[in-house]
N, C-alpha and C positions, 0 to 999 in steps of 0.2 A: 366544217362539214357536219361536225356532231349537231349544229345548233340548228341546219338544215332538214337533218334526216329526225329531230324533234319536232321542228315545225311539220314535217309531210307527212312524219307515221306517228306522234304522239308517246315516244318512246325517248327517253332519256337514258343516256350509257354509251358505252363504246361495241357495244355488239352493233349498233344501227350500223356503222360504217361499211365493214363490208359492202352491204346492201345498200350503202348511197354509193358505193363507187364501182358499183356491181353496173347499177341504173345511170349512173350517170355515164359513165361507158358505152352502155349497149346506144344510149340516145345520142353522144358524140358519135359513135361509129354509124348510124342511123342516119346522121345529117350529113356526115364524110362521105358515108357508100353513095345518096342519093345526089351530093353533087358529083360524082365518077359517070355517071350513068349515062354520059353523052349528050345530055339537056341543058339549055344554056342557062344558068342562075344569075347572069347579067340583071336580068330584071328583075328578079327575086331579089330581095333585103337579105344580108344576110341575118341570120337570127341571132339575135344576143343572150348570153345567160347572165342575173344576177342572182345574186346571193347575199345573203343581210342574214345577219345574225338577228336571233328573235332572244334570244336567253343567253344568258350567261354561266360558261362553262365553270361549274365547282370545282372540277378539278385543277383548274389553275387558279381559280381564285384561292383554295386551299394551297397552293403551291407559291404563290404570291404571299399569303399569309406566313408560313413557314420560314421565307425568304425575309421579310422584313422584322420576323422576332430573332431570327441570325444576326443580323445586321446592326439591330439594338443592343445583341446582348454583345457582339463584339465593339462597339462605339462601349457600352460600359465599360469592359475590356481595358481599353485606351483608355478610357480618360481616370480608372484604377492606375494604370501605370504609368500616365503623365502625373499625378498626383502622386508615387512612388518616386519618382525620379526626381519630382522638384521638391521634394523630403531630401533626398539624397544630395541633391546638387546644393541646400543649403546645409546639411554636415558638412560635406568637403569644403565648402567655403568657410564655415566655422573653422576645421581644422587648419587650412592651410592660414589662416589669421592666428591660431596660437603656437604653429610653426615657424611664421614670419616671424613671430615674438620670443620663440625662445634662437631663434636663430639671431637676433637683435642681440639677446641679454648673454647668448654664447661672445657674439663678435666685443660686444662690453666686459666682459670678463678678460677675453685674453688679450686684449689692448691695454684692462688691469695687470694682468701678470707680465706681459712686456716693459710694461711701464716700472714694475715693482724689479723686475730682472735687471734693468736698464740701473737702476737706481742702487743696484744692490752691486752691480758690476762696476758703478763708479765709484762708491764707496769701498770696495774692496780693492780698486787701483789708488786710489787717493791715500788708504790706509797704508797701503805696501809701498807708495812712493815717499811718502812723509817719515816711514818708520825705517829704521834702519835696523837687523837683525834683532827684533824683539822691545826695540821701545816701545813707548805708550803713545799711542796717536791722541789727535783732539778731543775727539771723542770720548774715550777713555778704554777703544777698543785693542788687543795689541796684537802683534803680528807675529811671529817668531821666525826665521829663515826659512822653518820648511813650508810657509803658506799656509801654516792653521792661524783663525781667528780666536778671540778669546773676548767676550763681552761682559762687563762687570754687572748689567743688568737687562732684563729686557726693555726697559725703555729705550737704551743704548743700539739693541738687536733690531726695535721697530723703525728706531731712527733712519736707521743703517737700512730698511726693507729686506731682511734677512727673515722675521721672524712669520710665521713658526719655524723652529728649525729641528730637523729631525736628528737622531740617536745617528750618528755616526758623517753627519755634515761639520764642514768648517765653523766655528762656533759654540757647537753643542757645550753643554753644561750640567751633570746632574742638580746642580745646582739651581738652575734655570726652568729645570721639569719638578714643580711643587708637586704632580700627583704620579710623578714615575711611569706613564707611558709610553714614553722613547720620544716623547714631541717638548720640544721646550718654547715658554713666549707663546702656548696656544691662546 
């Protein structure tokens, strides 16, 4: 209607409106009353209104404008935080690869010390059944009835998968701990 009431009165803005729809009213009511009036319009056409835009309203063109630097600056938005994310999603992949890996070198470790316990428990049945109240086993390690060991060296302790052996285990030895910190065979 703006772009109508520009082309009739030469006036751009939104004050025109009223006044086209002030006019455009009174000429529908104008054409309404006179078909009422008892006279047949059978034969009359009826009359048709167009309407064509002559100009192009600013104010949506301005509002159009506003709308698609929105819509840029939030596509920037996104593709900032898709770029964040796939930063992110290659950490956790990183990490979870040097957690799979100390999870590996955990699972190898205590398969080692099962293995070193397993080893240590044979040797210390082997010793106790070989020996009889305090002889000398193969080895050269002795046993004495209450179930302490006794190892004449650490080569003998590693043999045996005993060693290192701490300050107050089966085995120990001041003798065995060269720098005195309660660990012997370290």
């Amino acid at each position: 209607m703006t772009s109508v009431g520009s082309a009739i009165f030469g006036v751009k803005g939104q004050r025109t409106r009223p006044v086209i729809l002030l006019a455009s009213g009174v000429f529908l009511g104008a054409l309404v009353g006179s078909g009422g009036s008892g006279q047949s319009t059978a034969a009359e056409p009826a009359p048709t209104v167009t309407v064509t835009a002559t100009a192009t309203p600013t104010a949506a063109v301005d509002d159009l404008a506003e709308r698609e630097a929105a819509v840029t600056s939030r596509e920037a938005a996104v593709e900032t935080r898709s770029q964040s994310v796939a930063a992110r999603e290659a950490d956790a992949s990183t990490r979870e690869t040097a957690l799979n890996e100390a999870d590996q070198w955990i699972a190898d470790r205590e398969a080692a010390v099962a293995a070193r316990e397993a080893s240590a428990a044979a040797a210390v049945s082997s010793t106790g059944s070989s020996s009889a109240g305090g002889s000398s086993s193969a080895s050269g390690s002795t046993t004495s009835g209450g179930g302490s060991t006794f190892y004449a060296n650490c080569t003998e302790a590693r043999a045996a998968g005993a060693a290192p052996i701490m300050s107050g285990e089966p085995g120990y030895s001041s003798k065995l701990d060269r720098d005195g910190d309660g660990i012997a065979c370290e």
